[in-house]
VEXDREN-2710 file (C-alpha; in Angstrom, 1 decimal):
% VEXDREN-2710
k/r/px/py/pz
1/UNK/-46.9/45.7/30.2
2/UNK/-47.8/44.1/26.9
3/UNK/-48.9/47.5/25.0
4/UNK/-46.6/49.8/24.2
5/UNK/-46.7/53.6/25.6
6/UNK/-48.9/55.7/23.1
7/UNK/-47.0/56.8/20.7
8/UNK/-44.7/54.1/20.1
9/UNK/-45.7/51.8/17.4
10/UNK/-45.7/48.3/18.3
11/UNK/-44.4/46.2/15.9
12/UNK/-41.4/48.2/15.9
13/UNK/-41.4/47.4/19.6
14/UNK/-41.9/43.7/18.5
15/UNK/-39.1/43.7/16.3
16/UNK/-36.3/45.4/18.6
17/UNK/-37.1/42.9/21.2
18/UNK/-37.0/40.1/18.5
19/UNK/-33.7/41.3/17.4
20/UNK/-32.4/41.6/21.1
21/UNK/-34.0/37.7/21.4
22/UNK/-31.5/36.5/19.0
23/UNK/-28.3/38.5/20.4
24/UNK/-28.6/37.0/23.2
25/UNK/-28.8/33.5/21.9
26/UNK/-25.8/34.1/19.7
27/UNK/-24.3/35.1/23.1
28/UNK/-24.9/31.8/24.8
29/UNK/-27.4/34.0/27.2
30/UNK/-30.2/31.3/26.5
31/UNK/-32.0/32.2/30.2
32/UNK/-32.6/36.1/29.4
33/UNK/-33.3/35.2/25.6
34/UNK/-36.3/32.9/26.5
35/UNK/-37.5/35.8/28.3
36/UNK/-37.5/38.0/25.3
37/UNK/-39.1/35.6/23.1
38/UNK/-41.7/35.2/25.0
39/UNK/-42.1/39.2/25.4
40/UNK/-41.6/39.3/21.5
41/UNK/-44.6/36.4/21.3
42/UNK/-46.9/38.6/23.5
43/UNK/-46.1/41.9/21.2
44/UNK/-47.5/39.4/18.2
45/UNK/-50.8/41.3/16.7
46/UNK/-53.7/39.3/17.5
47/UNK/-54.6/36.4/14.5
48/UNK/-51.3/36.1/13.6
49/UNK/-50.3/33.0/14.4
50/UNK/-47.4/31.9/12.0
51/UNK/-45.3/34.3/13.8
52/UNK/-47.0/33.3/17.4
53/UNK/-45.8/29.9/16.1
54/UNK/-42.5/30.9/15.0
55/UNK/-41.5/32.7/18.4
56/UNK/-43.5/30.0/20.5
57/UNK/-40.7/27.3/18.3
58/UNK/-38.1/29.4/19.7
59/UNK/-38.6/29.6/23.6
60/UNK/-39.4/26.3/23.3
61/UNK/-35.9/25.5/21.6
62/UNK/-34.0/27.7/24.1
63/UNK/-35.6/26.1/27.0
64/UNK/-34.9/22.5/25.8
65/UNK/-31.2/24.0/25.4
66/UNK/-31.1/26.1/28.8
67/UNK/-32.4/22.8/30.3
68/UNK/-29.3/20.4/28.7
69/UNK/-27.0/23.1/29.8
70/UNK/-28.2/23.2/33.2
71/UNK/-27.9/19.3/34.0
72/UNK/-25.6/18.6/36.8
73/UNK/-24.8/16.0/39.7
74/UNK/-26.7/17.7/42.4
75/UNK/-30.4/17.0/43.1
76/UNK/-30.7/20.5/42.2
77/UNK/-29.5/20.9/39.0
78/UNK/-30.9/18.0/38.2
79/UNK/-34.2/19.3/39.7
80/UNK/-33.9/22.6/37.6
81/UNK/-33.5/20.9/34.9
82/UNK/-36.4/18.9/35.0
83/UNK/-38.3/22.2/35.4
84/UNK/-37.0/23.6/32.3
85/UNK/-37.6/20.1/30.2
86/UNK/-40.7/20.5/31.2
87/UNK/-41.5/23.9/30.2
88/UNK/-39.8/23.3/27.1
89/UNK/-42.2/20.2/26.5
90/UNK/-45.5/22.1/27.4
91/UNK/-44.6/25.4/25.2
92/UNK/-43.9/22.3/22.1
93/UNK/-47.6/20.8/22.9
94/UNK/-48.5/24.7/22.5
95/UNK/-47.1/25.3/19.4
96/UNK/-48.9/21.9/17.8
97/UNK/-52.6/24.3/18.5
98/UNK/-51.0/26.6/15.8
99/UNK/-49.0/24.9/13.5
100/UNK/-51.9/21.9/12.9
101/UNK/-52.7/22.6/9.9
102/UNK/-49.4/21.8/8.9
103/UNK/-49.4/18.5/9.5
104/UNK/-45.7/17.8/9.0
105/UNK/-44.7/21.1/11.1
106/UNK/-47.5/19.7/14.1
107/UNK/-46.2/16.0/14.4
108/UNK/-42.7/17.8/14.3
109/UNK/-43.8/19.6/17.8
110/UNK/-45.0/16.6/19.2
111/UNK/-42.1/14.9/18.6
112/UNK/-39.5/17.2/20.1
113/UNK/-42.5/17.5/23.2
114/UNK/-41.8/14.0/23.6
115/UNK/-38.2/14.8/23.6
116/UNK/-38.7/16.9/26.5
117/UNK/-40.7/15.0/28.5
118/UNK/-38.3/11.6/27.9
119/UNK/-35.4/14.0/29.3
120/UNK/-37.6/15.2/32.4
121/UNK/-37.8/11.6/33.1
122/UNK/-41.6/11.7/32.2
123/UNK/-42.1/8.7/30.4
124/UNK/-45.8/8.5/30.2
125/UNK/-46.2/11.8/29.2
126/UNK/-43.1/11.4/26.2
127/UNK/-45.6/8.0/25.4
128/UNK/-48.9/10.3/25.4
129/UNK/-47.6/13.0/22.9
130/UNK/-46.6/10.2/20.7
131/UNK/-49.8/8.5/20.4
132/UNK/-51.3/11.7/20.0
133/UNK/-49.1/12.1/16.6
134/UNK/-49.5/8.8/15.6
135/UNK/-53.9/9.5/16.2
136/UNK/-54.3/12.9/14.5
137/UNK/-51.5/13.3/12.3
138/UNK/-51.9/9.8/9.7
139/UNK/-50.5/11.3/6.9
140/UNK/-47.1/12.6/8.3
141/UNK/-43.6/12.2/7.7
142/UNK/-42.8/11.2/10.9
143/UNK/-45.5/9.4/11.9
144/UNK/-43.7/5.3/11.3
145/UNK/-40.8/6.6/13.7
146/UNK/-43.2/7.6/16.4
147/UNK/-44.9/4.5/15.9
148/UNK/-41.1/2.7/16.4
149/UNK/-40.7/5.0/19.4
150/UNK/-44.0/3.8/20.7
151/UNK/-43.5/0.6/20.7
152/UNK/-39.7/1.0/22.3
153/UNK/-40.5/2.8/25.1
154/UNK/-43.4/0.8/25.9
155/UNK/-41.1/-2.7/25.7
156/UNK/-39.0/-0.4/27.9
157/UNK/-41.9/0.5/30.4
158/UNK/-42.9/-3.1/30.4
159/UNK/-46.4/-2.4/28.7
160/UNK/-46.0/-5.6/26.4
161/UNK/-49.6/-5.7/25.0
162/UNK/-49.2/-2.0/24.0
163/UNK/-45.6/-2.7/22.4
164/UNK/-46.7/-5.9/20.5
165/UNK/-49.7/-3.8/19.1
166/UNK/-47.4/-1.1/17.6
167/UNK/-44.3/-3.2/16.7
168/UNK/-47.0/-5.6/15.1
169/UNK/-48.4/-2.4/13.6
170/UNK/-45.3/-1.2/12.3
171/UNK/-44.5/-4.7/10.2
172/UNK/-47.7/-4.7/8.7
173/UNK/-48.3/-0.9/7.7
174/UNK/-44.3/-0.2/6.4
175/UNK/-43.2/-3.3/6.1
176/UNK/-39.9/-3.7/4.5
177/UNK/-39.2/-0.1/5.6
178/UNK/-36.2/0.0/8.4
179/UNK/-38.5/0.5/11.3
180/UNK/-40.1/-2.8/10.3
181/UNK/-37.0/-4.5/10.1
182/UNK/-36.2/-3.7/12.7
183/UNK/-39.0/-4.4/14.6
184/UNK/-39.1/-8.1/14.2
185/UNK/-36.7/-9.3/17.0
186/UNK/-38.1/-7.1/19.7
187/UNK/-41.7/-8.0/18.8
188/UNK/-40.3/-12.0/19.4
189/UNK/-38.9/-10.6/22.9
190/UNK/-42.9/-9.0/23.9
191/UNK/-44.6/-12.6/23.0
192/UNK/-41.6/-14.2/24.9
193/UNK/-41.9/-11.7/28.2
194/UNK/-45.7/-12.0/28.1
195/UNK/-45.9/-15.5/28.0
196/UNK/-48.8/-17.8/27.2
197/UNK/-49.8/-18.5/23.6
198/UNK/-47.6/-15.8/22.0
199/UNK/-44.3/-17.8/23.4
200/UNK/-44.3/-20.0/20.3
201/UNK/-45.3/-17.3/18.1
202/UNK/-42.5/-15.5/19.3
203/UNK/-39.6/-18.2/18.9
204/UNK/-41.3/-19.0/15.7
205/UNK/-40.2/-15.5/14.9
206/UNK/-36.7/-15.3/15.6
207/UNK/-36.8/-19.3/14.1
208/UNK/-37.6/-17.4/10.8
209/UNK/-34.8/-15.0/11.1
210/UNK/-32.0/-17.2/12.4
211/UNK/-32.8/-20.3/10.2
212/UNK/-34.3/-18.4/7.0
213/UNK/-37.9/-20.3/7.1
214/UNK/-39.5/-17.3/5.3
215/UNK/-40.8/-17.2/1.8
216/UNK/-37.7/-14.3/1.4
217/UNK/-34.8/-14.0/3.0
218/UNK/-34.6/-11.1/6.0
219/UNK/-31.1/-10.9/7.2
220/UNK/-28.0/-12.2/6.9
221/UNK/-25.5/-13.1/10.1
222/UNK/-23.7/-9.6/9.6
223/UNK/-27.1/-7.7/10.3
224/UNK/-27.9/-6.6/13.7
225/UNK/-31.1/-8.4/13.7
226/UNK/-29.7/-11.8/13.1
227/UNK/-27.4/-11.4/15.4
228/UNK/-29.9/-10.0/18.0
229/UNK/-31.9/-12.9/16.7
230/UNK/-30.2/-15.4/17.5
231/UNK/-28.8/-14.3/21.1
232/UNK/-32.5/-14.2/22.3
233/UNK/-33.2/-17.6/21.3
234/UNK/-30.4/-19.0/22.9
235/UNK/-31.1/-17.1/25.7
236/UNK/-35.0/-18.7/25.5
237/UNK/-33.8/-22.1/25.2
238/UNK/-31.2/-21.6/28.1
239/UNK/-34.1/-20.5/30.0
240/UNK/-37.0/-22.2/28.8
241/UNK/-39.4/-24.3/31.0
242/UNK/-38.9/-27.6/30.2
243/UNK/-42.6/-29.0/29.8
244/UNK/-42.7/-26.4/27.2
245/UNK/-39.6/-26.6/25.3
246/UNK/-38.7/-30.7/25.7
247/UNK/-34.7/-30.6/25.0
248/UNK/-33.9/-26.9/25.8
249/UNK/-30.5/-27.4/26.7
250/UNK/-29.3/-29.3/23.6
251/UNK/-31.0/-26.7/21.9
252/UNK/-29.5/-23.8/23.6
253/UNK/-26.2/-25.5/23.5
254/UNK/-26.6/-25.3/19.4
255/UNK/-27.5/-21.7/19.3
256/UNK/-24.8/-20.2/21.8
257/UNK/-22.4/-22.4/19.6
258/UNK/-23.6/-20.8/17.0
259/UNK/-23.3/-17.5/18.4
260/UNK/-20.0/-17.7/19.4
261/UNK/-18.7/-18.7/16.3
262/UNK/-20.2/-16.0/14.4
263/UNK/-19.4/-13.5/16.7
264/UNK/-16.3/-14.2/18.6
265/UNK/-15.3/-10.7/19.2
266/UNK/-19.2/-9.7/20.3
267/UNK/-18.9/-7.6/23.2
268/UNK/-21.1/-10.0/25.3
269/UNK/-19.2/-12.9/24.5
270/UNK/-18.3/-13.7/27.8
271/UNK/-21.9/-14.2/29.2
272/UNK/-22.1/-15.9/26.2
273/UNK/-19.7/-18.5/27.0
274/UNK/-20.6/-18.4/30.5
275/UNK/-24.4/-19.8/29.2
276/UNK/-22.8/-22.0/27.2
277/UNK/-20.3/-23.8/30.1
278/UNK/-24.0/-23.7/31.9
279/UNK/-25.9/-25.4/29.4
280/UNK/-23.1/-28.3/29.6
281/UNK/-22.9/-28.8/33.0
282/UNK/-27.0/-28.9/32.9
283/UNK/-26.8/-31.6/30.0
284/UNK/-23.8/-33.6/31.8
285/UNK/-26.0/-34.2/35.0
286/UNK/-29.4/-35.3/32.7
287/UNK/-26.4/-37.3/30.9
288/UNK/-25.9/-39.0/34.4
289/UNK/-29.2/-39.7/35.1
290/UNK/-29.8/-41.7/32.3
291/UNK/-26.3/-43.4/32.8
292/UNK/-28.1/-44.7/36.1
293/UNK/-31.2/-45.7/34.0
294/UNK/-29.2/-47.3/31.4
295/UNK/-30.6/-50.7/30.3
296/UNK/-27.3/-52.3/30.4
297/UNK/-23.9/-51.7/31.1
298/UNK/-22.9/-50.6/27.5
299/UNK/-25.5/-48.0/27.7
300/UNK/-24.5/-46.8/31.3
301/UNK/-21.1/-46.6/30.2
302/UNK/-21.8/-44.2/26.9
303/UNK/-24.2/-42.0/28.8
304/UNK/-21.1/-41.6/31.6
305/UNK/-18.5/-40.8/29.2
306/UNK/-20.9/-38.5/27.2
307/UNK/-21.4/-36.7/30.3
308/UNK/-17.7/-36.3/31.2
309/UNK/-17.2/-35.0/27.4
310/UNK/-19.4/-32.5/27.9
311/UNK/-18.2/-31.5/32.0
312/UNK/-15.0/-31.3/30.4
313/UNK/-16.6/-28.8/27.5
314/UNK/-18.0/-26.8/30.4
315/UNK/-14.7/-26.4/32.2
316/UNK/-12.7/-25.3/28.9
317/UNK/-15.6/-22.8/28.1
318/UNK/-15.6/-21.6/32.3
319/UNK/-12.1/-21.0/31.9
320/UNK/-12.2/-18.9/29.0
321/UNK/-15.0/-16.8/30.8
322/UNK/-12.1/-16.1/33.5
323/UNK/-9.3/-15.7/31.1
324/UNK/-12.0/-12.5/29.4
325/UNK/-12.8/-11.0/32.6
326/UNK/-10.3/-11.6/35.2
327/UNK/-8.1/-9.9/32.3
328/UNK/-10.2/-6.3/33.0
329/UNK/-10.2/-4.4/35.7
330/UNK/-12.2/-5.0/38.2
331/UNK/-13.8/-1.4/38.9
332/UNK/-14.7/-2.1/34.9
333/UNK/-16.5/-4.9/35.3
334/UNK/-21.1/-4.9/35.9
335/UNK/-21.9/-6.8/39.0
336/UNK/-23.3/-9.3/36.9
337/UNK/-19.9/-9.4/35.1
338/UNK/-18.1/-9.6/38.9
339/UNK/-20.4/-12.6/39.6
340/UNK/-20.1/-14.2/36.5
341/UNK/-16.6/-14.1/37.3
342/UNK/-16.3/-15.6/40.5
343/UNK/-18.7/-18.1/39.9
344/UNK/-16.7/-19.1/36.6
345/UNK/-13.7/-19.4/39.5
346/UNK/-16.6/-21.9/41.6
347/UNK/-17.7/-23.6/38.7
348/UNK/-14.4/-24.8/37.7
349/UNK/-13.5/-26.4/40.4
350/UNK/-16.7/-28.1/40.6
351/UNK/-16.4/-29.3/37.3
352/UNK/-13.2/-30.9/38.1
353/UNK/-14.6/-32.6/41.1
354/UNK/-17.4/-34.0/39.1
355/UNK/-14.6/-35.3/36.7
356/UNK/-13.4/-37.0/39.9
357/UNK/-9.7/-34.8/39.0
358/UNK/-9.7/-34.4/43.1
359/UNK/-6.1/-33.1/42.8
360/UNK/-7.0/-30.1/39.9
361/UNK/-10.3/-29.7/41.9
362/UNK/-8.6/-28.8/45.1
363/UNK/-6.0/-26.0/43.0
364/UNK/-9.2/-24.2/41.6
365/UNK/-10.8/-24.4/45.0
366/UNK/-8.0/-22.7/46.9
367/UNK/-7.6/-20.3/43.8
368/UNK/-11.4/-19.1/44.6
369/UNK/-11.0/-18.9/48.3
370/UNK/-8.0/-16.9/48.3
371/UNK/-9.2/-14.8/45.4
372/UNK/-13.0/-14.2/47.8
373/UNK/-11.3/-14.5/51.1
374/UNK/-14.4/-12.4/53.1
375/UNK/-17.1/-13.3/50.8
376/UNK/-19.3/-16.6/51.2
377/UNK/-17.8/-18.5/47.9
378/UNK/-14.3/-18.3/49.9
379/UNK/-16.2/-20.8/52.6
380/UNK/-18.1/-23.1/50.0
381/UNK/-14.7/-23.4/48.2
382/UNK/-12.9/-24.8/51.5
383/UNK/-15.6/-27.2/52.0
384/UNK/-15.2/-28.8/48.6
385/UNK/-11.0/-28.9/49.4
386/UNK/-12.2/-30.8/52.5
387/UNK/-14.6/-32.8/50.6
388/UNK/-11.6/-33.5/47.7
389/UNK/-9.0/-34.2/50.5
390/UNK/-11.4/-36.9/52.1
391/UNK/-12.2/-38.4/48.5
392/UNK/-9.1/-39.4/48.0
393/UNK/-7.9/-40.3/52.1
394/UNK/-5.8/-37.2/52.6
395/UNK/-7.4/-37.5/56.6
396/UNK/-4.5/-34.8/57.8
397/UNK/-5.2/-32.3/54.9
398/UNK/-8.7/-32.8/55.4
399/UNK/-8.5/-31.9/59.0
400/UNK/-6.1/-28.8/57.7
401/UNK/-8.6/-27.6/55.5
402/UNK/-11.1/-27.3/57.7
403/UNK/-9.6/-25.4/60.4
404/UNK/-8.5/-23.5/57.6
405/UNK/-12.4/-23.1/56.8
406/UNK/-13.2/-22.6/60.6
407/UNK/-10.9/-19.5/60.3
408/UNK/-12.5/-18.1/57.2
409/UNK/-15.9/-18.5/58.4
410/UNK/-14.9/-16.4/61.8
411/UNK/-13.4/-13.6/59.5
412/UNK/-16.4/-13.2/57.7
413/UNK/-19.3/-11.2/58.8
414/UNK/-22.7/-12.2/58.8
415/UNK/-24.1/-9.9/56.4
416/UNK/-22.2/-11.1/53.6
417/UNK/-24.0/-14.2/53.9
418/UNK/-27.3/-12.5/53.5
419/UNK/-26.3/-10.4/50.5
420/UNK/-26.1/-13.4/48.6
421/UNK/-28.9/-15.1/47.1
422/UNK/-29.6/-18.6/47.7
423/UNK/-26.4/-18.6/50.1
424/UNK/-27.2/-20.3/53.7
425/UNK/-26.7/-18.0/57.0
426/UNK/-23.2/-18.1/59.3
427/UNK/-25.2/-20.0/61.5
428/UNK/-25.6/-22.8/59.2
429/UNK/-21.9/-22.6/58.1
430/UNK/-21.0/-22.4/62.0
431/UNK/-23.3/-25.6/62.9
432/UNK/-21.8/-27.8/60.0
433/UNK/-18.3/-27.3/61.0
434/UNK/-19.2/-28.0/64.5
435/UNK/-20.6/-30.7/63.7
436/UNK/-17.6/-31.8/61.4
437/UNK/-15.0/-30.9/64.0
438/UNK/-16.8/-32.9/66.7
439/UNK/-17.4/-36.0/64.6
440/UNK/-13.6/-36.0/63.5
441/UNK/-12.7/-36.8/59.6
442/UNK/-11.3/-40.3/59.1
END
């Protein structure tokens, strides 16, 4: 019961079970102590609500912490937890009723109840409380880093238009502050992602950073921002559409140089690289299209050995990618690292085919099919030895090779065909070297 026996006064009642409260926090008993608080809130004499706040603050502190404590790998903990987050987060939305006309103590609550309901996994509520801060609570201390947080976790949540609004926000309203700063390169990335007019408004914005356009200068190359800066431009002109951006791989070749001298010990430097070997390979074939164009000979000839320079600048970068991550361990590596890596294995070879370096080809070829013996690059790697061995009339290795890719293709199961993207079924594999075996190689 919530009143005391008659005869027992009860705010002495209120403070003993207070006092018990805090014991049992010091004694790491957080589960029993939110209880208490919560007892010691409900003794509280009616109209007072500093200390209704004050004991409200406190459940809502040992929840949050029985709730971090009781995190674990099963569905259940995790599940627990959840509940408690969100107990913690509803008793902090509470506390804002009492506290608001403190407007630095409210906003305070609504940002740990956004805490709460981040860690429940709760997103759009975490998103809620902070527009709700940001709405009644102008004049607070807090209020430009819930706008940052706004805008973050709705670039996270892939709510561009609400993102660009606050970063956009943000730059205007505190500009020059560090959430403005640092608010310039992911407001580039929204106009980018949403596409339409915004794209050049976004480039223009990371233009201004990376190449100092700006009435005042913004960063240097050892802030974060430039360097953030400039990795998403290279990665726009890598990726750009080229009726948009005429001359997106010469320009993306420029920036990812640019990167990786700047930044050779970056921890992306490998997909860095592995862009860069990319964008040469691209600019070699476009090279080779014009070399077939080419008015006259002279031409024909520059545009080909233009285009070999740069194949050859796409195999030296392709084999650094491998030298970086066939150096780690494997179980280290992201899947996009793993792939990165065994296409930088493919990619080589190919490089040195298109060099017409038959020989080299065919030892990088091998290298990848031993290397992905039951995966599908193992069988596109035997067809190029085949390929290499007929370029150059090696008939008998040719025939080798391919009943060396016959057996490959049998060991492999069909699935691992269909886990790859863009790969062709077994079938199709099967079928061509039917075909090949019964036609012969000459």
């Amino acid at each position: 019961s919530e009143t005391p026996p008659t005869g027992i006064d009860r705010e002495s009642v209120r403070v003993g079970v207070s006092t018990i409260a805090e014991m049992l926090m010091q004694d790491r008993r957080v589960a029993m102590a939110v209880e208490y608080f919560d007892l010691a809130r409900r003794l509280v004499a009616q109209g007072n609500q500093h200390l209704q706040a004050y004991y409200l603050s406190r459940q809502a502190g040992a929840l949050s912490e029985l709730a971090a404590s009781s995190t674990t790998g099963s569905g259940e903990g995790r599940a627990g937890a959840k509940a408690l987050y969100l107990r913690a987060a509803e008793a902090y939305l509470s506390l804002v009723g009492l506290v608001s006309v403190d407007e630095a103590a409210a906003a305070a609550a609504l940002e740990k109840a956004a805490d709460n309901f981040d860690a429940a996994g709760e997103a759009d509520r975490a998103l809620d409380s902070l527009m709700r801060l940001v709405r009644e609570f102008p004049e607070a201390p807090g209020r430009v880093a819930a706008l940052h947080r706004i805008a973050r976790s709705a670039h996270e949540m892939g709510d561009l238009d609400r993102a660009i609004a606050a970063y956009r926000r943000i730059i205007t309203v505190y500009a020059r502050t560090p959430s403005a700063l640092q608010s310039y390169v992911p407001l580039a990335d929204c106009l980018i992602r949403r596409g339409g007019d915004g794209v050049s408004e976004g480039v223009g914005l990371l233009l201004d950073i990376v190449d100092d356009r700006g009435p005042d200068p913004l960063f240097s190359p050892q802030a974060l921002e430039y360097r953030l800066a400039l990795f998403r431009l290279a990665d726009y002109y890598a990726d750009a559409d080229p009726a948009r951006e005429p001359g997106h791989i010469e320009k993306a070749i420029t920036r990812l140089e640019d990167a990786i001298a700047f930044y050779p010990d970056d921890p992306q430097i490998a997909r860095l690289r592995f862009q860069l070997a990319g964008a040469y390979r691209a600019s070699a074939e476009a090279l080779r299209e014009d070399a077939k164009a080419g008015a006259s000979e002279l031409a024909r000839a520059d545009a080909q050995r233009e285009a070999d320079r740069r194949l050859e600048k796409a195999l030296f970068e392709y084999d650094l990618v491998v030298k970086l991550l066939a150096a780690e361990d494997t179980s280290a590596l992201s899947e996009l690292e793993r792939t990165r890596l065994r296409a930088s294995y493919q990619y080589r070879g190919d490089c040195l085919f298109d060099l017409g370096r038959y020989d080299e080809a065919i030892v990088a070829y091998r290298e990848t099919a031993w290397r992905y013996e039951n995966l599908p690059a193992a069988i596109v790697a035997m067809m190029q030895v085949v390929q290499c061995h007929q370029r150059v009339g090696q008939v008998e290795e040719a025939r080798a090779a391919l009943a060396r890719l016959g057996w490959l293709l049998r060991k492999t199961p069909a699935s691992a065909f269909e886990g790859e993207p863009g790969m062709s079924s077994k079938a199709f594999w099967e079928g061509l070297v039917a075909r090949l075996e019964r036609t012969g190689i000459y």
